[in-house]
C-alpha positions as a Markdown table, in Angstrom:
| # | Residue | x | y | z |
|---|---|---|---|---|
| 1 | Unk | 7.8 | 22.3 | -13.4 |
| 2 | Unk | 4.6 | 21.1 | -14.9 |
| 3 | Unk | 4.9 | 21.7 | -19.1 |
| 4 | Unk | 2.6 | 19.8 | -20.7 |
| 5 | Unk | 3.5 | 21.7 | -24.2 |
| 6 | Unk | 6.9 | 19.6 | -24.2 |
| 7 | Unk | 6.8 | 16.6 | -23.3 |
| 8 | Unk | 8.8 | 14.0 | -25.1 |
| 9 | Unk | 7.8 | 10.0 | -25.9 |
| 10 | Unk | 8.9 | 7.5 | -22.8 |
| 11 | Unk | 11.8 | 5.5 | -22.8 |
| 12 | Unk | 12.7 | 2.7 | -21.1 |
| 13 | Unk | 15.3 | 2.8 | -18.5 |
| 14 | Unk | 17.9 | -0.1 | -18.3 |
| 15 | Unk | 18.6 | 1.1 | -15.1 |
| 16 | Unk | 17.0 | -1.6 | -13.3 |
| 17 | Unk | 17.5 | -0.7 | -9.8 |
| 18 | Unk | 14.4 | 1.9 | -10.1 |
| 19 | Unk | 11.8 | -0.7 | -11.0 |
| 20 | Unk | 10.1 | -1.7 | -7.5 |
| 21 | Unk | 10.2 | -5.8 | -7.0 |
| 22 | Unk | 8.7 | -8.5 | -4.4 |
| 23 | Unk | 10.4 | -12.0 | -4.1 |
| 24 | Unk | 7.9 | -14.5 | -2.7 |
| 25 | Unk | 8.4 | -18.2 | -1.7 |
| 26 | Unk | 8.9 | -21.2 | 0.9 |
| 27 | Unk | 10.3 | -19.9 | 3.8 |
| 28 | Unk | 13.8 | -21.3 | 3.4 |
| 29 | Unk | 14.7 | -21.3 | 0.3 |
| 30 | Unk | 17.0 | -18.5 | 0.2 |
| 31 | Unk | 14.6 | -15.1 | -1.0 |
| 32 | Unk | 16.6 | -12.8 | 1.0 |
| 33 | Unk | 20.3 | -14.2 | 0.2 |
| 34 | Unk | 19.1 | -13.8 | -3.7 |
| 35 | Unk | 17.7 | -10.4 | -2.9 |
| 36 | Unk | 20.9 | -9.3 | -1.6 |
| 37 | Unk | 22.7 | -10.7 | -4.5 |
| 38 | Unk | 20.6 | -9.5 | -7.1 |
| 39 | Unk | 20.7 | -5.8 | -5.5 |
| 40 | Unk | 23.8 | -5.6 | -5.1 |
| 41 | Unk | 24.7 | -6.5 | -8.5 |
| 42 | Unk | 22.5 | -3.5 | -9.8 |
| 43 | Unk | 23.4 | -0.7 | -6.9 |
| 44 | Unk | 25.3 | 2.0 | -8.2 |
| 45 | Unk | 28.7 | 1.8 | -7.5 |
| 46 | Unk | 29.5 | 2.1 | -4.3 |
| 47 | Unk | 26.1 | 1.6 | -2.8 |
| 48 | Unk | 24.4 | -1.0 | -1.2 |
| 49 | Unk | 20.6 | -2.4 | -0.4 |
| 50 | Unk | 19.8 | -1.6 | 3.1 |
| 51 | Unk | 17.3 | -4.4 | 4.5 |
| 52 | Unk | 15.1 | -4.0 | 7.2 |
| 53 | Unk | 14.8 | -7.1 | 8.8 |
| 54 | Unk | 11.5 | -8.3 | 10.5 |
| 55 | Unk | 13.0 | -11.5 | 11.7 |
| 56 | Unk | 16.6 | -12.9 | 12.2 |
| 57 | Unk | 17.4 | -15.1 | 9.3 |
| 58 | Unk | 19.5 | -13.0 | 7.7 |
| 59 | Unk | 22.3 | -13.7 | 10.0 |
| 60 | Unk | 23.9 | -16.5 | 8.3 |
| 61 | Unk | 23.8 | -14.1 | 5.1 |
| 62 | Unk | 27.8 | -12.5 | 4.4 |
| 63 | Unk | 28.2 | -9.3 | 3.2 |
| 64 | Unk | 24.6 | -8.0 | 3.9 |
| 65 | Unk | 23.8 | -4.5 | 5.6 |
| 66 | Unk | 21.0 | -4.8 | 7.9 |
| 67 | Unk | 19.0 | -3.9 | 10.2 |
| 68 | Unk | 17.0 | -5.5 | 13.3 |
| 69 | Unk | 13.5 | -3.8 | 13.6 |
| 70 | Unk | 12.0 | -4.7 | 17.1 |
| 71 | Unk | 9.4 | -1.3 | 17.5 |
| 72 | Unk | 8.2 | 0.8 | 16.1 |
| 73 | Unk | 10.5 | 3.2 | 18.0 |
| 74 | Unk | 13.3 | 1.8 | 16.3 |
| 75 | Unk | 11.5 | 1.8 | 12.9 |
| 76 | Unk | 11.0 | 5.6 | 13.3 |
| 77 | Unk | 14.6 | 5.8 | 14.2 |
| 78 | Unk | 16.1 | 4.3 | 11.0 |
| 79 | Unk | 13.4 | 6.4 | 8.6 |
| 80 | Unk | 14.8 | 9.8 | 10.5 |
| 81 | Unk | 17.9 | 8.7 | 9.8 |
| 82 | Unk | 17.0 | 8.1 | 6.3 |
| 83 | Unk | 16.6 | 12.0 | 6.2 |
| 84 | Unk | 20.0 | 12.5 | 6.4 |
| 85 | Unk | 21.3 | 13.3 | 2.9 |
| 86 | Unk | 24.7 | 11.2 | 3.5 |
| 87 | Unk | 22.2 | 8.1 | 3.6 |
| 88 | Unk | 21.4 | 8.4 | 0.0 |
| 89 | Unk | 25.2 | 8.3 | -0.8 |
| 90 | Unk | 25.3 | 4.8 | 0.9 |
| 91 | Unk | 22.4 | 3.1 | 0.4 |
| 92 | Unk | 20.7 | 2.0 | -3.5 |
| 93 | Unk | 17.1 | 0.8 | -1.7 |
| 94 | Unk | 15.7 | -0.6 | 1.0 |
| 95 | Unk | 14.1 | -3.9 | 1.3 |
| 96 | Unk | 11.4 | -5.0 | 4.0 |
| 97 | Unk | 12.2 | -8.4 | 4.8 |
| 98 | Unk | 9.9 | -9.7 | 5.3 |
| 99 | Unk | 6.5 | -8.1 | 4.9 |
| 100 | Unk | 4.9 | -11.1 | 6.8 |
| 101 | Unk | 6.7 | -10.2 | 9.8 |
| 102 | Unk | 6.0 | -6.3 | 9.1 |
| 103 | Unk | 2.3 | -7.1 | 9.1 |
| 104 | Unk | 2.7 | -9.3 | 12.4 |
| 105 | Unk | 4.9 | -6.6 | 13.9 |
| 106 | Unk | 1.9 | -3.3 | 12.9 |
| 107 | Unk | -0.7 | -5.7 | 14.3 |
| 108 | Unk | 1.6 | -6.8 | 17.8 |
| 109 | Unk | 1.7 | -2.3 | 17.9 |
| 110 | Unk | -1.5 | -1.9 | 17.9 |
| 111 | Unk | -2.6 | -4.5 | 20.5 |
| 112 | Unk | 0.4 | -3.3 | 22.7 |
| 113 | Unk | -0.5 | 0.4 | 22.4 |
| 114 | Unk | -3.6 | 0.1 | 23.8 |
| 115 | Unk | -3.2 | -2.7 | 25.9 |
| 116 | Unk | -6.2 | -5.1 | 24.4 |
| 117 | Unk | -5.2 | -8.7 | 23.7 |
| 118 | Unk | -6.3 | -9.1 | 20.1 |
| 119 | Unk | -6.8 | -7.1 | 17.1 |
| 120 | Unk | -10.3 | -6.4 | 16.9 |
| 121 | Unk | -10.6 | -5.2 | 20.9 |
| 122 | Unk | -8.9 | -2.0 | 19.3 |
| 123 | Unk | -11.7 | 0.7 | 18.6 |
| 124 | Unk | -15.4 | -0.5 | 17.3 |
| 125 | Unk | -16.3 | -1.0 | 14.0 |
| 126 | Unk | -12.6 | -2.7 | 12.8 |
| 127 | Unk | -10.9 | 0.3 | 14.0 |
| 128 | Unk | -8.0 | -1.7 | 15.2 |
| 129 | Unk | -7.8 | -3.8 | 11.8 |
| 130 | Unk | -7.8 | -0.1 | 10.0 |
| 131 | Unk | -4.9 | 1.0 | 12.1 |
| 132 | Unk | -2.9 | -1.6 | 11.5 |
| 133 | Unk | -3.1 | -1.9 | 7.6 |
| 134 | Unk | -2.3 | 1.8 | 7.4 |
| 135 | Unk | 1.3 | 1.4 | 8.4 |
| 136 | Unk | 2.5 | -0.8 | 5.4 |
| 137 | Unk | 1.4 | 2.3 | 2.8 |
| 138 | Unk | 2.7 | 5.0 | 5.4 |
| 139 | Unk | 6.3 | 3.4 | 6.0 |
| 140 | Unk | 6.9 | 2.7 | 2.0 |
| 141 | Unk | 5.3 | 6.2 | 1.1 |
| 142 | Unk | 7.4 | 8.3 | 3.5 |
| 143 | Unk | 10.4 | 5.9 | 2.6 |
| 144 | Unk | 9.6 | 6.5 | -1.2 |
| 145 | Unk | 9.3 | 10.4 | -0.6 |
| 146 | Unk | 13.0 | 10.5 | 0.7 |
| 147 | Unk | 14.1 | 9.1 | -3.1 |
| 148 | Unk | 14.6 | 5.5 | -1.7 |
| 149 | Unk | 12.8 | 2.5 | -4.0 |
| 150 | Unk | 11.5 | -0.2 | -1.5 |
| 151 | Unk | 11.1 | -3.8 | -2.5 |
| 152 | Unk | 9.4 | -6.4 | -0.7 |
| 153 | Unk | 10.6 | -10.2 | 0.2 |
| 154 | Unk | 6.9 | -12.5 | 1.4 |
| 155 | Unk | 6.4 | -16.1 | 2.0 |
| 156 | Unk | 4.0 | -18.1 | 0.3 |
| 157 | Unk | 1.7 | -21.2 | 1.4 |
| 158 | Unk | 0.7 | -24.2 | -1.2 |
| 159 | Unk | -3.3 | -24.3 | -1.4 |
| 160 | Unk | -5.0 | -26.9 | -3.2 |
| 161 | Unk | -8.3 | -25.8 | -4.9 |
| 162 | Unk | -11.3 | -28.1 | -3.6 |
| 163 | Unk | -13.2 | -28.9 | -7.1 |
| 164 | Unk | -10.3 | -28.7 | -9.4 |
| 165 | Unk | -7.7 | -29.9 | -7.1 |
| 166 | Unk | -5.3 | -27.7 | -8.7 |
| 167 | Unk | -2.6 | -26.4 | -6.4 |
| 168 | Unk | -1.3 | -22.9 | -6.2 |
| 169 | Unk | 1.6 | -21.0 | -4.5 |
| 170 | Unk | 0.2 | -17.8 | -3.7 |
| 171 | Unk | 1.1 | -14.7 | -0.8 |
| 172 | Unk | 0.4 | -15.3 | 3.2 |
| 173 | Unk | -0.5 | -12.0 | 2.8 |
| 174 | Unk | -3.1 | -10.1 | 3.5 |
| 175 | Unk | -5.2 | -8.7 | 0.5 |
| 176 | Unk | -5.3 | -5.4 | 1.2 |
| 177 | Unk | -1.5 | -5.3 | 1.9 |
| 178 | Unk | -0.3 | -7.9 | -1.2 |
| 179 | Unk | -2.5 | -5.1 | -3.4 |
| 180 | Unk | -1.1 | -2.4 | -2.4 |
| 181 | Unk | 2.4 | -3.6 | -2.9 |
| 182 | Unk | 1.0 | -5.1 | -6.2 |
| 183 | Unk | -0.1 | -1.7 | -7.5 |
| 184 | Unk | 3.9 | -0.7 | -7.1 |
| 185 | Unk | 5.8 | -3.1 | -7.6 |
| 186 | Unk | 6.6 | -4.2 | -11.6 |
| 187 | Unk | 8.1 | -7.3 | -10.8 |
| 188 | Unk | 6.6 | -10.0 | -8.4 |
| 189 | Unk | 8.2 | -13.3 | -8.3 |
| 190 | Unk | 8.4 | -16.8 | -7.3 |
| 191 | Unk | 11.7 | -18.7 | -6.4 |
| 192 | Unk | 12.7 | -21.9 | -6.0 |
| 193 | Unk | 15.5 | -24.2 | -5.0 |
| 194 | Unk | 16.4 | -26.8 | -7.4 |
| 195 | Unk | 16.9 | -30.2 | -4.7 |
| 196 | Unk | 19.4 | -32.0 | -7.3 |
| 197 | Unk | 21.8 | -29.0 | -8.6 |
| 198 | Unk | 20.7 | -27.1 | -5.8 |
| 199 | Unk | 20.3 | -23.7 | -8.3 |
| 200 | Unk | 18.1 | -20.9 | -7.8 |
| 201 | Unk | 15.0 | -20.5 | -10.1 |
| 202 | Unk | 12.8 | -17.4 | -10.5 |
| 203 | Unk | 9.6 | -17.3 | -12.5 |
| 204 | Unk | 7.1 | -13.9 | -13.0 |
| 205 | Unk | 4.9 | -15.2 | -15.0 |
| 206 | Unk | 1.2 | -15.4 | -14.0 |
| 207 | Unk | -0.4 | -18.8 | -14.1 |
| 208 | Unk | -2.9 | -20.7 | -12.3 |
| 209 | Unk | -0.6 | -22.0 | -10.5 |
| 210 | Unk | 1.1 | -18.8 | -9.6 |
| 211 | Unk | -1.9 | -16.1 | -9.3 |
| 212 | Unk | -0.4 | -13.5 | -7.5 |
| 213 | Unk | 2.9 | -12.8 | -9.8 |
| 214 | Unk | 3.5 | -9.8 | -12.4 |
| 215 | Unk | 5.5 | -9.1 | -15.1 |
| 216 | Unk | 6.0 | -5.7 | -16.9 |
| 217 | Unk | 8.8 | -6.7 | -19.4 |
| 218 | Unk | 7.6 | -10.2 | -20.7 |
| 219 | Unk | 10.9 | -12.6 | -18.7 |
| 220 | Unk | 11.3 | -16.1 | -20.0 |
| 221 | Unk | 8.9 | -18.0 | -17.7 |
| 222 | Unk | 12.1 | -19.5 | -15.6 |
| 223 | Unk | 15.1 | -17.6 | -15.0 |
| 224 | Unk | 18.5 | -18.9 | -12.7 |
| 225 | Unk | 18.6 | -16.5 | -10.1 |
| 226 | Unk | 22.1 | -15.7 | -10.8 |
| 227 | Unk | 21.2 | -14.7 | -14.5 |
| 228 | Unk | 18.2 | -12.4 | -13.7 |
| 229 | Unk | 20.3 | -9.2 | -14.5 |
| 230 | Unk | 21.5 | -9.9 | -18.2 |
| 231 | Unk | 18.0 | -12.1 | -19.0 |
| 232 | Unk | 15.8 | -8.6 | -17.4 |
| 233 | Unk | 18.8 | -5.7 | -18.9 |
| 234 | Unk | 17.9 | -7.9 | -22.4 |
| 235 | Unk | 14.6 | -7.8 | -22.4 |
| 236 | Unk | 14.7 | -4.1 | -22.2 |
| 237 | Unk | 17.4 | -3.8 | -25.3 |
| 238 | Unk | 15.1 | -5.4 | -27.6 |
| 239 | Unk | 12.8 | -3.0 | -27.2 |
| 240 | Unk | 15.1 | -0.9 | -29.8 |
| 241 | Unk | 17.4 | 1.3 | -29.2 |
| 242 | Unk | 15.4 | 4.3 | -30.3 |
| 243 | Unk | 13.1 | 2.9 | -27.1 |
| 244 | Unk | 15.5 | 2.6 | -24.5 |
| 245 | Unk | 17.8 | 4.7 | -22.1 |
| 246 | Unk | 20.1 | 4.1 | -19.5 |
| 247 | Unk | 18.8 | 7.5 | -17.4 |
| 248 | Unk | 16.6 | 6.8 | -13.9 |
| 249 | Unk | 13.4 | 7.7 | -15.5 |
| 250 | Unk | 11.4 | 7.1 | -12.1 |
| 251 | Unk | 11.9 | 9.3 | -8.7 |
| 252 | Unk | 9.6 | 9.3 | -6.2 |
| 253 | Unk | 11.7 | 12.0 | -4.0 |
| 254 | Unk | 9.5 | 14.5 | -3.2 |
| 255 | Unk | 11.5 | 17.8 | -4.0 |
| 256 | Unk | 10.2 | 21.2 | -2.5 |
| 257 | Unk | 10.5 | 23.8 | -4.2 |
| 258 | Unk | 10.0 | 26.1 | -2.0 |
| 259 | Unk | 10.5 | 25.5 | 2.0 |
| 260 | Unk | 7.5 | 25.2 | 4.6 |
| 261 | Unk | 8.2 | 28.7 | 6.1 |
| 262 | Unk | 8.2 | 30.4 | 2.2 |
| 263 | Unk | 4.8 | 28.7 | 1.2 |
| 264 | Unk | 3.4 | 30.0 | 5.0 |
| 265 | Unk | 4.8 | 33.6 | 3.9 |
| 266 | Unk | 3.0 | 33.7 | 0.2 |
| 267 | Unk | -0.2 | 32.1 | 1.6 |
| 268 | Unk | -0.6 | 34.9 | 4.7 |
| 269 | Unk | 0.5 | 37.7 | 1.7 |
| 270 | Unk | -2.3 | 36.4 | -0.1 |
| 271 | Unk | -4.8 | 35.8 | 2.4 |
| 272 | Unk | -3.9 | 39.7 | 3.5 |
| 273 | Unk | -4.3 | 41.4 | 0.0 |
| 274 | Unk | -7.8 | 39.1 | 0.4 |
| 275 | Unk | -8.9 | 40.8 | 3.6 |
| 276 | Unk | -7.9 | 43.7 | 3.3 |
| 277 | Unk | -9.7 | 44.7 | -0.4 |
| 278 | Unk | -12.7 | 42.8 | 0.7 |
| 279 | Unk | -12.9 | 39.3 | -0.2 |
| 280 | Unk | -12.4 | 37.9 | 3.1 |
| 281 | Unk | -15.6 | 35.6 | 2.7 |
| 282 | Unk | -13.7 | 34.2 | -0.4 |
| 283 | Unk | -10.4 | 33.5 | 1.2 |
| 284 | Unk | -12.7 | 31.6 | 4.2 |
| 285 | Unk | -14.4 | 29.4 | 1.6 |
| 286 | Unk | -11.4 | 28.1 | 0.6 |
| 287 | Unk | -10.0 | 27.4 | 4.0 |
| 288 | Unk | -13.0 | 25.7 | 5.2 |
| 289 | Unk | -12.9 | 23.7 | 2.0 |
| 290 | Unk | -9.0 | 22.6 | 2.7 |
| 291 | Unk | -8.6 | 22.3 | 6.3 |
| 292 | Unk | -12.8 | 22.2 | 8.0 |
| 293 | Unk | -13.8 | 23.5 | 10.9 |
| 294 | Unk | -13.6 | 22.7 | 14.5 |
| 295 | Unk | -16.2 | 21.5 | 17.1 |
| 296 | Unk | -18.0 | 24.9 | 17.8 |
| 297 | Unk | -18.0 | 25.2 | 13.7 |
| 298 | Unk | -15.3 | 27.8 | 13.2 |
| 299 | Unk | -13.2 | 27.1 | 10.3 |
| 300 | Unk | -9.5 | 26.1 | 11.0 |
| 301 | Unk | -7.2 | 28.6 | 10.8 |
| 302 | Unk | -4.1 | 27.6 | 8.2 |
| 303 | Unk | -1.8 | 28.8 | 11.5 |
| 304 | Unk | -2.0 | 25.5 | 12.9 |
| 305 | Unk | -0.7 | 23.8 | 9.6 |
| 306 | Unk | 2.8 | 21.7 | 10.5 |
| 307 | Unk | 5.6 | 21.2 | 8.6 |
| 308 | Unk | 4.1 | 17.8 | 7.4 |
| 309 | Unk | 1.2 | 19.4 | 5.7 |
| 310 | Unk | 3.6 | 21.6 | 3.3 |
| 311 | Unk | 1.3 | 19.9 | -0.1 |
| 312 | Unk | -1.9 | 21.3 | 2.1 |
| 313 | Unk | -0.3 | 24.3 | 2.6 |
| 314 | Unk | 0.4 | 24.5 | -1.2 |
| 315 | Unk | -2.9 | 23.9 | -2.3 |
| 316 | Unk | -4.3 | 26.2 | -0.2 |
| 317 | Unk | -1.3 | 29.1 | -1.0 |
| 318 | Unk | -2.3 | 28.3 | -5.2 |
| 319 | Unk | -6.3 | 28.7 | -4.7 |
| 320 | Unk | -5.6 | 32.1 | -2.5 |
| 321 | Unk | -3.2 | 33.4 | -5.2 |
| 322 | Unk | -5.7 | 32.4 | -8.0 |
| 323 | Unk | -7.9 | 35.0 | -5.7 |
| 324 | Unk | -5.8 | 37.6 | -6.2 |
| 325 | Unk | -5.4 | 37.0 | -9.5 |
| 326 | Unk | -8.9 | 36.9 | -10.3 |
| 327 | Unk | -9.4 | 40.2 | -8.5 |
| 328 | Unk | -6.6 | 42.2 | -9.9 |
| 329 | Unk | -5.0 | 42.9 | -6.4 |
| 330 | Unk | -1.3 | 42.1 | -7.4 |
């Protein structure tokens, strides 16, 4: 329930395994094997990170759970299974490894779907280019919604600035899909591979030499790999005790409160009570307003609202019971 008459001053959760991350880096240098190992050491007991893999380096990786994605068939398969309540008993998150490969993979879709030979053959105006950079935000919002955090493994390229001739590591990604990870994630990091001792290194703090990182809790600017846990679980205890807890404070799980079929039932009561006392007209403004009209200009009748549109069906079921309310017909 929404209270805003008691709510309490934030704290900072230790538990670490809520706070969305992206590893970047040269391919090869062992992101998703420190991934794994940095995941698993956080998972609750008896849980694991589930990684859905874009590409098959993972196989030389003990230990790890996962899983192959070759369509977008398959990727539909393993988020329907992600449904299933049991699946939250087994896994702690789920990785995309690696979001390269996811955006090559959306794009390969889209051309194969409609059976063009490049990208922008799909639809006029960058239609196809549209299409594709919509499946990165879908897939970690509907994954997100089940309760799942998703984090992110990328590559990076070395570019060397023409006037300053400074070099930088920074994402192959694209923009629009590094920002929109960006925007979620609270750690974004750079590893690297020590040649001599042959360690692990991790660094999150900005520079010019590293533009795309981020770091919400202030990390030593390099951190061994195999220390990231205590060094990031410390940062947060000197906050202050009084600052801290070890509660999930974060959880995107969507939970309904009521079910598709009770919100249908209250919104027909109300539209109903509406019609019935005269204030039709009223009841129609609000579902032109929320769901349109169609091609002859008749407004959309909320019987063809799905179970995926339960939020519309809320918003729709609150302004029709504000209606009544205003009225006096309860």
């Amino acid at each position: 329930m929404i209270d805003i008459f008691n709510l309490q001053p934030n704290k900072v959760s230790t538990n670490l395994n809520q706070y969305t991350m992206m590893m970047t880096g040269d391919s090869g240098v062992g992101k998703t094997t420190e991934m794994f190992n940095f995941l698993t050491s956080i998972a609750p007991e008896g849980k694991v990170p589930l990684f859905l893999e874009f590409e098959d380096r993972f196989a030389n990786i003990p230990g790890i759970v996962a899983i192959k994605i070759n369509t977008m068939q398959e990727l539909k398969k393993v988020f329907n299974q992600l449904r299933i309540p049991k699946a939250k008993d087994i896994y702690s998150c789920v990785v995309i490894d690696t979001i390269d490969k996811f955006e090559e993979f959306c794009k390969q879709y889209e051309v194969d779907k409609t059976g063009v030979q490049i990208l922008k053959d799909v639809g006029p105006y960058g239609e196809g280019e549209e299409r594709y950079k919509s499946h990165l935000p879908a897939v970690i919002g509907n994954i997100q919604r089940l309760g799942f955090i998703v984090h992110g493994i990328s590559q990076t390229n070395t570019k060397k600035d023409f006037d300053t001739k400074i070099k930088s590591e920074e994402t192959k990604l694209k923009t629009s899909t590094f920002n929109y990870f960006r925007e979620a994630a609270y750690m974004i990091g750079y590893m690297w591979k020590d040649e001599k001792t042959g360690d692990r290194y991790v660094t999150f703090k900005r520079t010019i030499n590293y533009p795309h990182l981020k770091d919400c809790f202030n990390l030593p600017d390099k951190i061994k790999t195999t220390e990231l846990k205590e060094v990031w679980e410390k940062a947060i205890e000197d906050m202050g005790e009084a600052n801290i807890t070890n509660d999930v404070t974060i959880d995107k799980e969507v939970k309904q409160e009521h079910t598709f079929d009770e919100v249908m039932e209250q919104l027909k009561t109300f539209g109903s009570l509406l019609f019935d006392n005269g204030y039709g007209e009223d009841a129609m403004i609000i579902l032109k307003k929320n769901l349109g009209t169609d091609a002859d200009g008749n407004v959309i009748s909320y019987d063809t609202l799905t179970e995926a549109q339960i939020e519309a069906a809320k918003v729709i079921e609150l302004e029709l019971e504000e209606l009544v309310d205003k009225y006096n017909l309860k």
